[in-house]
C-alpha positions as MATLAB code, in Angstrom:
seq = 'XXXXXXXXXXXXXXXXXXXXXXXXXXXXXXXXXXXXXXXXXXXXXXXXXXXXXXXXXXXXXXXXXXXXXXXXXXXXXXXXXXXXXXXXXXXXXXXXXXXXXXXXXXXXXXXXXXXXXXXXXXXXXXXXXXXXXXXXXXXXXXXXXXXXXXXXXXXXXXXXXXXXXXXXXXXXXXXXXXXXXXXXXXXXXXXXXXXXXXXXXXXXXXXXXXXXXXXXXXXXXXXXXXXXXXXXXXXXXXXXXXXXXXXXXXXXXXXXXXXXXXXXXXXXXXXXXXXXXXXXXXXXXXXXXXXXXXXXXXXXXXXXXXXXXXXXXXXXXXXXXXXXXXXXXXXXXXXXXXXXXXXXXXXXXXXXXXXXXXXXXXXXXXXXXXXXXXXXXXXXXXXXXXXXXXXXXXXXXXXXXXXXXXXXXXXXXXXXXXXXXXXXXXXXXXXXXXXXXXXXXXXXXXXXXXXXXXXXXXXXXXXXXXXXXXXXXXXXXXXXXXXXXXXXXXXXXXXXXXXXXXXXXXXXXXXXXXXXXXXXXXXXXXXXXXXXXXXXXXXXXXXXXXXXXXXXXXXXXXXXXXXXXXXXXXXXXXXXXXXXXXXXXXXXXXXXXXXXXXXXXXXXXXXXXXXXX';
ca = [
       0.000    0.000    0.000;
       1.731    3.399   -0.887;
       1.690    5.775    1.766;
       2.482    9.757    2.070;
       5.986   10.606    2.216;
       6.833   13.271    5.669;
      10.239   14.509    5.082;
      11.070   17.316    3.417;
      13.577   16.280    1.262;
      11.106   13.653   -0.465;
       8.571   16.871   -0.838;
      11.579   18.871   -2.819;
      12.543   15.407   -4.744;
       9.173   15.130   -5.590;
       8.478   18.971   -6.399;
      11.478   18.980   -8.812;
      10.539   15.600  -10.316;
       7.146   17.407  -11.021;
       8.684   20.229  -12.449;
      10.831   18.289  -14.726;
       7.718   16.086  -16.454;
       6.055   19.541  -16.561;
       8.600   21.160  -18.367;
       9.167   17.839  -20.830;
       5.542   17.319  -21.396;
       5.200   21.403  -22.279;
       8.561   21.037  -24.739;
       7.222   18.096  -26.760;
       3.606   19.620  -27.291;
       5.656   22.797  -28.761;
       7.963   20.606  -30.524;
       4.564   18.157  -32.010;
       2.975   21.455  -33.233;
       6.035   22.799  -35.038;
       6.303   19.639  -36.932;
       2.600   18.920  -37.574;
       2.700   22.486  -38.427;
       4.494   21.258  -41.470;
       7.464   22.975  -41.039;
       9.489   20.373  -39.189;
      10.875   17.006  -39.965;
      10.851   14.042  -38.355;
       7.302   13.501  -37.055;
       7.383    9.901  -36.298;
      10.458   10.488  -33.674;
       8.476   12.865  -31.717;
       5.776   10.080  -32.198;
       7.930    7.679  -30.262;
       9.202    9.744  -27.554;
       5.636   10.661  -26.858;
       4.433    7.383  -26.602;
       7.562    6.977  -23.714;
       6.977   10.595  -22.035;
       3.713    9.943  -19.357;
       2.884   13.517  -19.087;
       0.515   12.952  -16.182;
       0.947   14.645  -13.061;
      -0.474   11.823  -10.653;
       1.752    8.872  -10.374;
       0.058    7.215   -7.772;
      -2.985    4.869   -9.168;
      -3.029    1.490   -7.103;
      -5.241   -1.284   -8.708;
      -4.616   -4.481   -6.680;
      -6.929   -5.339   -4.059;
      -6.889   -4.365   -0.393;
      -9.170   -5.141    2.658;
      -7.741   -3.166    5.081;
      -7.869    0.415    4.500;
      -7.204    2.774    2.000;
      -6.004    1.695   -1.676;
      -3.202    4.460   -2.322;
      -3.072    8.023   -1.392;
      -4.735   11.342   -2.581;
      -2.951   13.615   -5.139;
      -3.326   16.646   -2.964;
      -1.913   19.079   -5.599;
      -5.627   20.623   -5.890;
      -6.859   21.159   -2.259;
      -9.967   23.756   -3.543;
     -12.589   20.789   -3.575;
     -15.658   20.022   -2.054;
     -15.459   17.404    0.206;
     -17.945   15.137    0.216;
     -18.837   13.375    3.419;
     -20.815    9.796    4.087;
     -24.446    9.592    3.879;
     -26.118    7.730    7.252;
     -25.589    4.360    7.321;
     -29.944    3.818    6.788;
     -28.519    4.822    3.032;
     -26.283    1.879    2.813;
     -28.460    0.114    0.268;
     -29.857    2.682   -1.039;
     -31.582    2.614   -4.431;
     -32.881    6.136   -5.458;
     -35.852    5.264   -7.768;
     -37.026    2.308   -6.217;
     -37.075    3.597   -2.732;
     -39.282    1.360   -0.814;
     -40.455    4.208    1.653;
     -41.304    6.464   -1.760;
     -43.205    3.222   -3.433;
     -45.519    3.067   -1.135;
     -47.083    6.512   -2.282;
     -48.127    5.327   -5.279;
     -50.680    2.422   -6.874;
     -50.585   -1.321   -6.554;
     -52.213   -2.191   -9.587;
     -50.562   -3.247  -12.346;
     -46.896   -3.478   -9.936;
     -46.962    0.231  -10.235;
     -45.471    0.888   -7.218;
     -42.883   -1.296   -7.881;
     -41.671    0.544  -10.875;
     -39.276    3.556  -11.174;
     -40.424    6.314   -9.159;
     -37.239    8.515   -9.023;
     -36.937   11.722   -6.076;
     -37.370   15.183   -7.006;
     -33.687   17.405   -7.308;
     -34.144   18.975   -3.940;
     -34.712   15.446   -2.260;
     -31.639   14.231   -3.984;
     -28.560   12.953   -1.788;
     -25.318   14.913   -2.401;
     -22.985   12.220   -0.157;
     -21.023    9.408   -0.582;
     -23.260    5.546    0.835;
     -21.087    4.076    2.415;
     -20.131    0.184    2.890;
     -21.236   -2.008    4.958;
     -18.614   -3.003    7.801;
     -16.603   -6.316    7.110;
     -17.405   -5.473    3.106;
     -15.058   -7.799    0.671;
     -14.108   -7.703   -2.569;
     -16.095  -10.414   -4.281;
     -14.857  -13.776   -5.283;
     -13.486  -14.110   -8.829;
     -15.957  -15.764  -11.146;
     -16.801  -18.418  -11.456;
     -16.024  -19.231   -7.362;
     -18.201  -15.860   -7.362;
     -21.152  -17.683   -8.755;
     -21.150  -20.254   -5.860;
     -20.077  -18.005   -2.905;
     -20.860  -14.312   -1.729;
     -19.264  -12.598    1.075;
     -21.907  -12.386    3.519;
     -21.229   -8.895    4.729;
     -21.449   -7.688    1.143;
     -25.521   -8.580    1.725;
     -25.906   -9.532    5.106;
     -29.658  -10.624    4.440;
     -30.891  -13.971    5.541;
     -34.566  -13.953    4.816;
     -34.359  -16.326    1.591;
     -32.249  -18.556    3.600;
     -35.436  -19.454    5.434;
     -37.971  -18.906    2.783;
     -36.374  -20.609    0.028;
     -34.552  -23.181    1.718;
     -36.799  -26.256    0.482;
     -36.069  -24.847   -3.178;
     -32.279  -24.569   -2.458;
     -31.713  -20.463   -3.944;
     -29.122  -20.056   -1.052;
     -27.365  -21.121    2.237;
     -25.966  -19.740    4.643;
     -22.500  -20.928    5.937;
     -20.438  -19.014    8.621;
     -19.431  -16.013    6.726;
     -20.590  -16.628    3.272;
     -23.518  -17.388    1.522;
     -23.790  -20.370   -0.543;
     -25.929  -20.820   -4.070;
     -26.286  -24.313   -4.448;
     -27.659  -23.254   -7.997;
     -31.318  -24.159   -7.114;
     -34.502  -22.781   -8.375;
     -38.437  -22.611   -7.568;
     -38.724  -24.710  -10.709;
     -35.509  -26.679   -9.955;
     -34.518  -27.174   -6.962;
     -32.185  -29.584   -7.093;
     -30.080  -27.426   -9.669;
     -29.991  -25.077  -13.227;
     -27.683  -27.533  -14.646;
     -30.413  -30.301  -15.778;
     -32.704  -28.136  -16.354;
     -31.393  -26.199  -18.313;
     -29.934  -29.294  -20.488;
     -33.792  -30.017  -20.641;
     -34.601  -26.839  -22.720;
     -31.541  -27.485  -24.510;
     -33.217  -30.219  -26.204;
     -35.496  -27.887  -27.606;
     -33.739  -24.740  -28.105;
     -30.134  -24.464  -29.848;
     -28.175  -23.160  -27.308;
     -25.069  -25.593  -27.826;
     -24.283  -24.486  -31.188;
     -24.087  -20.534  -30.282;
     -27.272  -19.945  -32.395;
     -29.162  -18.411  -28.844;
     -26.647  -16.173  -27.215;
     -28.774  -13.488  -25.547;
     -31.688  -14.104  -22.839;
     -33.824  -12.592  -20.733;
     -34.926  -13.714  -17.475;
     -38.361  -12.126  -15.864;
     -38.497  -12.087  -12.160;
     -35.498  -13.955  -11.830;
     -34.878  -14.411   -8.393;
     -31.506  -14.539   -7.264;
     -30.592  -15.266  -10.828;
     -29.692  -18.845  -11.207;
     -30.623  -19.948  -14.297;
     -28.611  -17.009  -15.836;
     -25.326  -17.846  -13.622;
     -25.635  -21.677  -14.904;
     -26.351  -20.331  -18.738;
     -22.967  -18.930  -18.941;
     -21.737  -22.742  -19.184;
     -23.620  -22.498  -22.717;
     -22.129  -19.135  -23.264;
     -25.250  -17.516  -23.468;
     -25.605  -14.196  -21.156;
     -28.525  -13.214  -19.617;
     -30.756  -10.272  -18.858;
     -32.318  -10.827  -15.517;
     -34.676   -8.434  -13.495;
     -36.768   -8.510  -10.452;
     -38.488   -5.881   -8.121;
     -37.266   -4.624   -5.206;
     -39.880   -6.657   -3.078;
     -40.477   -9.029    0.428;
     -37.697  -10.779   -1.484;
     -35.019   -8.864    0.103;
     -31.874   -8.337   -1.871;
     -32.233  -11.062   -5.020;
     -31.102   -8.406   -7.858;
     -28.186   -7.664   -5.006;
     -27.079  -11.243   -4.617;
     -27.417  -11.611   -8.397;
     -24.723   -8.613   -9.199;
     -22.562  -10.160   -6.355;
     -22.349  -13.575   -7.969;
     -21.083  -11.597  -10.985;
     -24.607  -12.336  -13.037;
     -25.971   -9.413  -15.370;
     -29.144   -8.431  -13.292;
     -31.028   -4.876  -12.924;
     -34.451   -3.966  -10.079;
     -37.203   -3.937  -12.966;
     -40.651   -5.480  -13.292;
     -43.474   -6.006  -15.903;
     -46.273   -3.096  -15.034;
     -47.495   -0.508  -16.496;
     -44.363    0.935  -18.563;
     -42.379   -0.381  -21.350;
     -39.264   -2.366  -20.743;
     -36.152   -0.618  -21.600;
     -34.807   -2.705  -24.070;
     -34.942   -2.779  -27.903;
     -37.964   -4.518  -30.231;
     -36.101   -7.855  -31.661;
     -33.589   -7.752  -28.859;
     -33.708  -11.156  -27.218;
     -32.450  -14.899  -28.989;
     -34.901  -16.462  -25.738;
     -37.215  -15.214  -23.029;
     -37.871  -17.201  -19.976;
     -40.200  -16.781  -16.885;
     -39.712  -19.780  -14.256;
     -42.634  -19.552  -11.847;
     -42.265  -15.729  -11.881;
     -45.516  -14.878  -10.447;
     -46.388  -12.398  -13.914;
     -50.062  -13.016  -14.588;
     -49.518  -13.164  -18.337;
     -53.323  -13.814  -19.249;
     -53.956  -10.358  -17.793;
     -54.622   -6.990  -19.430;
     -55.518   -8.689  -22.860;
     -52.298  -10.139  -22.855;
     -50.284   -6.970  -22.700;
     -47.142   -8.951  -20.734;
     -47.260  -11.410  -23.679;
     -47.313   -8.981  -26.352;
     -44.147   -6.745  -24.623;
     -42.364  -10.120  -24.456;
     -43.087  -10.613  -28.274;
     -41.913   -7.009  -28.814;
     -38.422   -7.725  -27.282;
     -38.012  -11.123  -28.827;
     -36.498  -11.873  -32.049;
     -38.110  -13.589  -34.881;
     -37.490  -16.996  -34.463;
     -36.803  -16.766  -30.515;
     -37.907  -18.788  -27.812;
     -40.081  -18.336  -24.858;
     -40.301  -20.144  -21.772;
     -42.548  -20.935  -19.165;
     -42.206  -23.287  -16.458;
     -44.530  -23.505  -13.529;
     -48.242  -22.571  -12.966;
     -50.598  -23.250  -15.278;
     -48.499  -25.423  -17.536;
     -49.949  -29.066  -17.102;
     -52.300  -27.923  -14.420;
     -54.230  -31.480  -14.589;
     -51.565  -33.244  -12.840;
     -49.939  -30.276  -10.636;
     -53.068  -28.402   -9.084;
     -52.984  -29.823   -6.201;
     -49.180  -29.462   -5.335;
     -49.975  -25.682   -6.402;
     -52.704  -25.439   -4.187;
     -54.652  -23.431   -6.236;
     -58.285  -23.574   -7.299;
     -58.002  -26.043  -10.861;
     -60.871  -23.890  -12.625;
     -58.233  -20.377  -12.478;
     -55.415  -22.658  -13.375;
     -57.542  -24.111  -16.561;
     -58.418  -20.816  -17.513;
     -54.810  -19.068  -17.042;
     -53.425  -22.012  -19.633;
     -56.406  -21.553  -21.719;
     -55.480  -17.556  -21.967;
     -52.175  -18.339  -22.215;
     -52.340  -20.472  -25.129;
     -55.176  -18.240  -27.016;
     -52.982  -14.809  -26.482;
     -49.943  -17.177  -28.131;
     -51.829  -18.152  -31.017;
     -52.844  -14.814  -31.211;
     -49.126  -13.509  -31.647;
     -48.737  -16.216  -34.009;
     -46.294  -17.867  -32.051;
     -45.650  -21.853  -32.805;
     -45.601  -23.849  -29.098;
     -42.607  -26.328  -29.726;
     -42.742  -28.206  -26.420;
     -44.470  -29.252  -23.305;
     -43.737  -31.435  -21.020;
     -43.958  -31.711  -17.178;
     -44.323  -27.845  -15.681;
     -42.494  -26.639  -19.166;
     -43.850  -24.984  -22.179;
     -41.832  -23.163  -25.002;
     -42.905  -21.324  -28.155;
     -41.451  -20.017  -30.534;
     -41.726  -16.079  -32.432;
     -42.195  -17.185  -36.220;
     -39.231  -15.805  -38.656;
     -41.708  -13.077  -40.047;
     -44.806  -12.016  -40.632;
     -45.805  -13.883  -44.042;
     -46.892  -17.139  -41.527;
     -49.306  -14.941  -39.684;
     -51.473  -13.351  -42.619;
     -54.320  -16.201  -42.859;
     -54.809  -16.303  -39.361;
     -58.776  -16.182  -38.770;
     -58.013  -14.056  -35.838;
     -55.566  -10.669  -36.071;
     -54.302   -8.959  -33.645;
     -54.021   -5.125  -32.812;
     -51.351   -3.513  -34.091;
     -49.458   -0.911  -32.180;
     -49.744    2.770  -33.953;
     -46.125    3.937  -32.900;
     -44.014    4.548  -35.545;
     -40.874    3.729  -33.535;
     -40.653    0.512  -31.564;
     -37.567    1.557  -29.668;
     -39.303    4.769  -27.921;
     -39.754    2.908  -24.666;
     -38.293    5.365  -21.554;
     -41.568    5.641  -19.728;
     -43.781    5.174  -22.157;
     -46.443    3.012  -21.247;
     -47.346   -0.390  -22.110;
     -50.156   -1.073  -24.488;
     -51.832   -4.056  -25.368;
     -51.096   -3.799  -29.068;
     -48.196   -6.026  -31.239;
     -45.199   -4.265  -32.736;
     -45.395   -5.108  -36.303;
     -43.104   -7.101  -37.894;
     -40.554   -5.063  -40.483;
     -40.992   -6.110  -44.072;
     -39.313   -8.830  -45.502;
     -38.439   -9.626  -49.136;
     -39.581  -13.184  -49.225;
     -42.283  -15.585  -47.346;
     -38.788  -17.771  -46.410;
     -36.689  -14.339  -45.398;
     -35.649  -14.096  -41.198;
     -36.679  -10.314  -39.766;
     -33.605   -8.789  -39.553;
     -31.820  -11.153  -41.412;
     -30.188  -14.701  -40.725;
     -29.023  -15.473  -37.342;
     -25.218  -16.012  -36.813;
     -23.645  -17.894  -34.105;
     -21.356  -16.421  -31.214;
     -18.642  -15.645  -31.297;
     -19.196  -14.844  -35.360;
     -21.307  -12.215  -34.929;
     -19.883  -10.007  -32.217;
     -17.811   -8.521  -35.151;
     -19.579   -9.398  -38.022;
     -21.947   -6.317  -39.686;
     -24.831   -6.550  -37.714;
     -28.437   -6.105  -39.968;
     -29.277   -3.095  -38.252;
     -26.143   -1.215  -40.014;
     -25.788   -3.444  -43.758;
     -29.594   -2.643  -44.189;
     -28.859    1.226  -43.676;
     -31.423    1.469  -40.595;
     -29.343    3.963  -38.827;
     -28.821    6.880  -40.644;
     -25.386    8.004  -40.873;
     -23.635    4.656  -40.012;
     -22.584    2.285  -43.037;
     -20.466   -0.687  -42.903;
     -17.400    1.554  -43.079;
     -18.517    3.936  -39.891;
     -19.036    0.449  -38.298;
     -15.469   -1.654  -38.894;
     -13.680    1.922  -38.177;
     -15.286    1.902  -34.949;
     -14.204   -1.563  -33.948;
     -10.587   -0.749  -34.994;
     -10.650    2.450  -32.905;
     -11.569    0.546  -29.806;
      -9.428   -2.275  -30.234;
      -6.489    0.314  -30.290;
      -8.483    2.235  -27.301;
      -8.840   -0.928  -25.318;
      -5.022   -1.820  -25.878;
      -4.237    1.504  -24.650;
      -6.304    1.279  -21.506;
      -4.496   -2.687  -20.486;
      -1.208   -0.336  -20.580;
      -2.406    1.918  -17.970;
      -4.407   -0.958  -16.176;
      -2.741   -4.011  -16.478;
      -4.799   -5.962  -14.490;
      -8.031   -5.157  -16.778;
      -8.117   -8.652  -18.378;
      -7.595  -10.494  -15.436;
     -10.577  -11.376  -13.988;
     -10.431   -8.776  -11.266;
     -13.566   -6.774  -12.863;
     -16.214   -9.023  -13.567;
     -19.415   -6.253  -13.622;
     -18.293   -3.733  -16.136;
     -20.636   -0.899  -17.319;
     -20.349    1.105  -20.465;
     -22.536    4.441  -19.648;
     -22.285    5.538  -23.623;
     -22.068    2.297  -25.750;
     -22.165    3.480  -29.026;
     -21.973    0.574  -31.272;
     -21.084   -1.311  -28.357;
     -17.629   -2.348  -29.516;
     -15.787   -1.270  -26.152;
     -17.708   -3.906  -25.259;
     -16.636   -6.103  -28.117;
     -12.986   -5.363  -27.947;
     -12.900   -6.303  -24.210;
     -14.999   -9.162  -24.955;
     -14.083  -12.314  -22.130;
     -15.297  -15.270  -21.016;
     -14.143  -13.744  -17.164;
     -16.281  -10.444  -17.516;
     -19.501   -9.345  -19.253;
     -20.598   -5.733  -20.256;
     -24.155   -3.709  -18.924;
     -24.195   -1.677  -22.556;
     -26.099    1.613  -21.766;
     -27.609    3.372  -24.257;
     -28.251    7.186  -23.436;
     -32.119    7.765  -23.855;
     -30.508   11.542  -25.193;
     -28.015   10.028  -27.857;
     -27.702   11.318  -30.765;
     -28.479    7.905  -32.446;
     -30.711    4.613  -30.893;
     -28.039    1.626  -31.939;
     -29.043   -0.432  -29.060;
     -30.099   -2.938  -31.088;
     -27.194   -3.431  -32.906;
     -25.377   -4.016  -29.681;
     -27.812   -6.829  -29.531;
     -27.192   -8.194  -32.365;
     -24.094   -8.422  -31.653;
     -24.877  -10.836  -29.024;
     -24.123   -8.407  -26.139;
     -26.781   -6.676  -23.589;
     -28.206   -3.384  -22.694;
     -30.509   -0.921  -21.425;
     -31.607    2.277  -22.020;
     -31.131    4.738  -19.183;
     -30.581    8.647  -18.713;
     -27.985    9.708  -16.955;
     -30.001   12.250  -14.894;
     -31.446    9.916  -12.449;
     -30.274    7.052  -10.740;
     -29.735    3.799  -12.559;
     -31.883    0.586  -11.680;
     -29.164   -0.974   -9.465;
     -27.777   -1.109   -5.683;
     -25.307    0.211   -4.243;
     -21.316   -1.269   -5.091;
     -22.521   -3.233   -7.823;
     -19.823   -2.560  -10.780;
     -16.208   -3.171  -10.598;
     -15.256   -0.997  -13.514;
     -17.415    1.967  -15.233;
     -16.466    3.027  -18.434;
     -17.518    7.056  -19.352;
     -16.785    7.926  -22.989;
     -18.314   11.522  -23.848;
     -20.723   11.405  -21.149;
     -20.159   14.567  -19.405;
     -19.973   15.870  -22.717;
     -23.326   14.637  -23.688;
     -24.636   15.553  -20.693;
     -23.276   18.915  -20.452;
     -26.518   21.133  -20.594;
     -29.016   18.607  -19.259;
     -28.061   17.961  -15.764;
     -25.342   18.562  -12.552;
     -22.034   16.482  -13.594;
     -21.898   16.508   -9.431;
     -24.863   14.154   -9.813;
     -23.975   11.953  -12.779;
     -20.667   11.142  -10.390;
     -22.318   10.641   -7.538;
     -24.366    8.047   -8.529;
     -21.276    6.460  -10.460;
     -19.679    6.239   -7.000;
     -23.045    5.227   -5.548;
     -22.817    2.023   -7.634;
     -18.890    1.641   -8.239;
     -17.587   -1.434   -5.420;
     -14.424   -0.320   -3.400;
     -11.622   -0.304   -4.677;
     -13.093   -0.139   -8.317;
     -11.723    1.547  -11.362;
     -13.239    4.465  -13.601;
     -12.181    5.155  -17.111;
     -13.774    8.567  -18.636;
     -13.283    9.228  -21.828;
     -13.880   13.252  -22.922;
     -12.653   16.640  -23.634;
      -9.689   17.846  -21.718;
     -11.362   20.856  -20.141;
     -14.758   18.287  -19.002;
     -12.011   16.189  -17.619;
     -10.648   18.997  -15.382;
     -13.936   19.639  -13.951;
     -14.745   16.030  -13.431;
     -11.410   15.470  -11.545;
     -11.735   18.809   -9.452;
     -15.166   17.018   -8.175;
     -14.179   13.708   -7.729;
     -11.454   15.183   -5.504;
     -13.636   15.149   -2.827;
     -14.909   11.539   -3.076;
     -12.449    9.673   -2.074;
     -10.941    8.487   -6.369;
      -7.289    8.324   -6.806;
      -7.636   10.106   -9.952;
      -4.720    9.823  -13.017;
      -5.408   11.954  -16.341;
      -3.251   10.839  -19.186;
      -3.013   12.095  -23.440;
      -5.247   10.130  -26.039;
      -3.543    7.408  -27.705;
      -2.661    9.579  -30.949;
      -0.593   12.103  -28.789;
      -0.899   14.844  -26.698;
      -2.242   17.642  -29.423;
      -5.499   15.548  -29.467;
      -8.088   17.254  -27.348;
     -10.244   14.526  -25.773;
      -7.972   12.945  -22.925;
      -8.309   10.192  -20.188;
      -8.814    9.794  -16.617;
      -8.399    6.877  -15.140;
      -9.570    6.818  -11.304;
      -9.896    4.166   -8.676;
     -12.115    4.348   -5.811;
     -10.668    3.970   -2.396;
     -11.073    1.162    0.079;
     -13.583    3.002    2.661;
     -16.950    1.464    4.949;
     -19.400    2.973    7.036;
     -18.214    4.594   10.636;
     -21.351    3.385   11.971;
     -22.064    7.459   12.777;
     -24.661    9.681   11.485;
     -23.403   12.023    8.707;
     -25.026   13.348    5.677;
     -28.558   13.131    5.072;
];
C-alpha cells in the first residue's frame, strides 16, 4: 500500500521531479505542433518519444486489491474541492428510484409501485453511501457464482424462505448458491440441459436471454456454461436483496418489473425469453405482458414458461390453487400465443416453449388478427407506457426471409456487420462507420491494459459502459471472465441499441439524470466515454458522479473518456470523493483534445455514525 511521504527532502525530490515532467511534457507539445505544423521534420520520432513521455501529473494509481484500509493516497496538488462526506448508514443500500419508503405513495395495480419512481432534485442525496462493515471484494468468477461474502448482503430472509427450493445457504461467513430454483430445486444444470433439447443453445445460435423475475438469478449464472448471457430483473420486493445477490455472484441483473411501462430494451432484442414460476399473470390486461415479451423477442426466438398453469391437470394440487383459475390461465395463455402467431414447440412436465415465427408472411391467414401498435418507432420505450397492441413485424423480401436477417452464431457475430447497419437502418452509419469503430476501440482498449494491467484479469467481472455506441468497447474487451451492462443514453444522438444486440451483447436504455436501476457497489469498472460531454446542458455532472460512485464497489476503477477541459472539472469534483484520480493524453498524442482519466475508488466502509442526510 503506498503511503504519504513526511520529510522534506522527499517533498523537494518530488516537487522537482514534477517540475521536470512539466517542463518535458510542455517542450514536446511545442515541438509536435512545429512539426505537424508542417514545417518540421521528423514527425514519427516525436511520435515515439511521446508514446515513452507519461505527461501525467499523478503517479500514484493502485489497482490491486486491499481489505484493510485505504487503496493508495490522494494527489493533494488541488486542495480547492468540495469534500464530500458519508451519507447515514440507513442509506447503505440505497436505491434512489425504487425507494421502498417512496413506493408506497403510489398504486398497486398493475406493480406500479414497484416501478421507477425517481426523487425530485431537492430530495436528492449529495454524499457518498457508504459500505457495509466487514465489506469484501467479491470472489473471482466463477467461485463468485457459488459463494458471496456475507457482509457484502448480510440478508438472511431467503435462507429461510427458500430453503426447500435450495436459492441459497448460509455458511459461517458466506452465503452459498447451491444453484437451485423454484422450478428446480435440485439445480440449473439439468434443467437447463432439458430446454436445450429444444432450443439451440449448444451451437451458439441463442446467445442473448432474458430472465423475468429472476430471483436470485440462477438460471442465468448456470447459462454462462452455454455461453449464453442473460438479462435478468426482479423488483425490489419481500424478497429482500435477489437483484443484489445476483450482481454479487457476478450475473448481469437490474431492479425492474413487468407493469405498467415499457421495458427498456430494444424490439427484436432477445435470442430467448424465460419466466420460471415468476408470479407475472400473463393472461392479464388482454395479454399486454405477452405482447411486450413478443416485442423484445427476435423472430425466431424462444419463450419459456415453467410452472403454474403449464400441465395444471396433474400439478393443481401441489400448487394449491383452485383447478378452474389454473384451466383458464393455460387456456389464456395459449389463445394470447396463437394470437401472436407464435408456434408452441414443447411441453412437457411444468415446461412450455414457443417459438416467435421468422416473419410475418406465416401470420397473414390467421382467422383471428391482432391489434397492431400505432407507434411509428418501436424503440421509444423510456416511460412510455405499455399497451396491449403487437409491434409489427418489419418487411421482408420473401415468405422464407428471417426479420432482420439470418441469425449467426457467437462468437461470429460479435464482429460481423450486424443487420441493423448493412440494411442502412441507422442513418449516418454504413459498414465503413461500423469496422472503423471496432478498430478504434481495439487500439483504445489496448491503450487502456497499458495503464491498467490488471483489466483482463478477472479482477472486474461487472463492467458498465454508460455511452455504448456501437457497443464495440464492449466487443474489444470481450471475455469469457467479464460481461458488459451496454447503456444506451435515452438523449443520444443515435438509438443503436439494437445493434449491440445483435451483436450478441446486452443493454438498457437509461438517462444519466437519475439514478440507474441498481444497488449500491454493484460494478467493478465503469467506463464514461463523452458522457459529461453529452450531458453537459441537461443535468449537474456533481450528480452523474455521484451516482457512479453510488454504484462503483471499493476499490473499483473508472475510465472517462472526454474533452480535456470536461475532464478537469470532473477530476476537481471527484477530488472530494475519495478516487485516486490519473489523467493521461489520447492514444494519438498529446495535441489531441479529448484525454483520459483513469480513477480508482478507495477502500472506505461505514463509521457506523450519522453524517449526511
Amino acid at each position: 500500500m503506498a503511503t504519504k511521504g513526511n520529510s522534506g527532502e522527499n517533498r523537494t525530490r518530488g516537487s522537482m521531479s514534477l517540475f521536470i515532467v512539466v517542463g518535458l511534457c510542455c517542450f514536446f507539445y511545442i515541438l509536435g505542433a512545429w512539426q505537424r505544423s508542417g514545417f518540421g521534420k521528423g514527425d514519427s520520432i516525436a511520435l515515439e518519444i511521446t508514446k515513452k513521455t507519461d505527461c501525467s501529473i499523478l503517479s500514484n494509481l493502485n489497482y490491486e486489491t486491499h481489505h484493510g484500509g485505504d487503496a493508495g493516497t490522494v494527489d493533494d496538488s488541488e486542495s480547492n474541492f468540495q469534500e464530500f462526506k458519508p451519507c447515514d448508514d440507513r442509506y447503505i443500500d440505497y436505491t434512489p428510484c425504487q425507494d421502498q419508503m417512496r413506493a408506497m405513495l403510489f398504486p398497486r395495480k398493475n406493480m406500479n409501485y414497484r416501478e421507477r419512481h425517481c426523487p425530485p432534485p431537492d430530495e436528492k442525496l449529495h454524499c457518498l453511501i457508504p459500505a457495509p462493515k466487514g465489506y469484501a471484494t467479491p470472489f473471482r468468477w466463477p467461485k463468485s457464482r457459488d459463494y458471496v461474502p456475507y457482509a457484502n448482503a448480510p440478508y438472511k430472509s431467503l435462507t429461510v424462505e427458500k430453503a426447500v427450493q435450495n436459492w441459497i445457504q448460509y455458511e459461517g461467513n458466506v452465503f452459498r448458491f447451491p444453484g437451485g430454483g423454484t422450478q428446480f430445486p435440485h439445480g440449473a444444470d439439468a434443467y437447463i440441459e432439458e430446454l436445450a433439447s429444444v432450443i439451440p443453445m449448444d451451437s451458439g445460435m441463442v446467445r442473448t436471454a432474458l430472465d423475468t423475475g429472476c430471483g436470485v438469478a440462477s438460471w442465468g449464472a448456470y447459462l454462462f456454461k452455454k455461453n449464453v448471457i442473460t438479462m435478468s430483473f426482479a423488483p425490489r420486493d419481500s424478497h429482500e436483496a435477489q437483484v443484489q445477490f445476483a450482481l454479487e455472484r457476478g450475473v448481469p441483473a437490474v431492479i425492474g418489473v413487468l407493469g405498467t411501462i415499457k421495458l427498456s430494451y430494444p424490439s427484436r432484442a432477445f435470442d430467448m425469453a424465460h419466466c420460471s414460476r415468476c408470479l407475472i399473470p400473463w393472461s392479464a390486461n388482454d395479454g399486454m405482458y405477452m405482447m411486450e415479451i413478443d416485442r423484445v423477442l427476435r423472430p425466431g426466438g424462444y419463450w419459456v414458461l415453467s410452472g403454474p398453469p403449464i400441465n395444471w391437470r396433474t400439478n393443481y394440487q401441489a400448487w394449491q390453487h383452485p383447478i378452474k383459475e389454473l384451466e383458464e390461465e393455460q387456456r389464456k395463455i395459449e389463445e394470447i400465443a396463437k394470437l401472436l402467431c407464435w408456434e408452441k414447440k414443447h411441453e412437457k412436465g411444468e415446461t412450455a416453449i414457443w417459438q416467435k415465427r421468422i416473419n410475418y408472411d406465416y401470420c397473414q391467414e390467421q382467422d383471428t388478427q391482432p391489434t397492431m401498435c400505432e407507434s411509428t418507432d418501436a424503440e421509444d420505450v423510456w416511460y412510455k407506457k405499455m399497451e396491449a397492441c403487437v409491434t409489427p413485424y418489419p418487411e421482408t423480401t420473401g415468405p422464407d426471409k428471417v426479420v432482420g436477417g439470418t441469425w449467426k452464431s457467437f462468437p461470429e457475430r460479435l464482429n460481423a456487420v450486424p443487420f441493423r447497419i448493412s440494411s442502412g437502418s441507422i442513418k449516418g452509419i454504413g459498414v465503413e462507420a461500423y469496422e472503423e469503430d471496432n478498430r478504434s476501440w481495439k487500439k483504445h482498449v489496448n491503450s487502456y491494459k497499458r495503464i491498467n494491467k490488471i483489466l483482463d484479469s478477472g479482477r472486474y467481472r461487472n463492467i458498465m459502459d454508460m455511452n455504448a455506441g456501437l457497443g464495440s468497447f464492449a466487443a474489444a474487451i470481450e471475455s469469457p471472465k467479464l460481461w458488459v451492462m451496454n447503456v444506451m443514453p435515452t438523449i443520444a444522438e443515435k438509438d443503436t441499441l439494437g445493434v449491440i444486440y445483435e451483436r450478441g451483447l446486452i443493454g438498457i436504455y437509461h438517462d444519466w439524470c437519475e439514478a440507474f436501476s441498481t444497488y449500491p457497489r454493484t460494478y467493478d469498472l465503469i467506463h464514461a466515454n463523452g458522457v459529461f460531454t453529452l450531458y453537459k446542458d441537461k443535468c449537474n455532472a456533481e450528480d452523474i458522479l455521484l451516482e457512479m460512485d453510488r454504484i462503483l464497489r471499493p476499490e473499483g476503477a473508472v475510465i472517462i473518456r472526454d474533452q480535456a477541459d470536461v475532464l478537469v472539472k470532473v477530476r476537481k469534483i471527484v477530488g472530494g470523493m475519495r478516487w485516486n484520480t490519473k489523467i493521461i493524453d489520447h492514444e494519438d498524442g498529446p495535441l489531441v483534445t479529448e484525454k483520459i482519466l483513469f480513477a480508482v475508488k478507495q477502500y472506505w466502509v461505514t463509521e457506523n455514525v450519522t453524517s449526511s442526510p
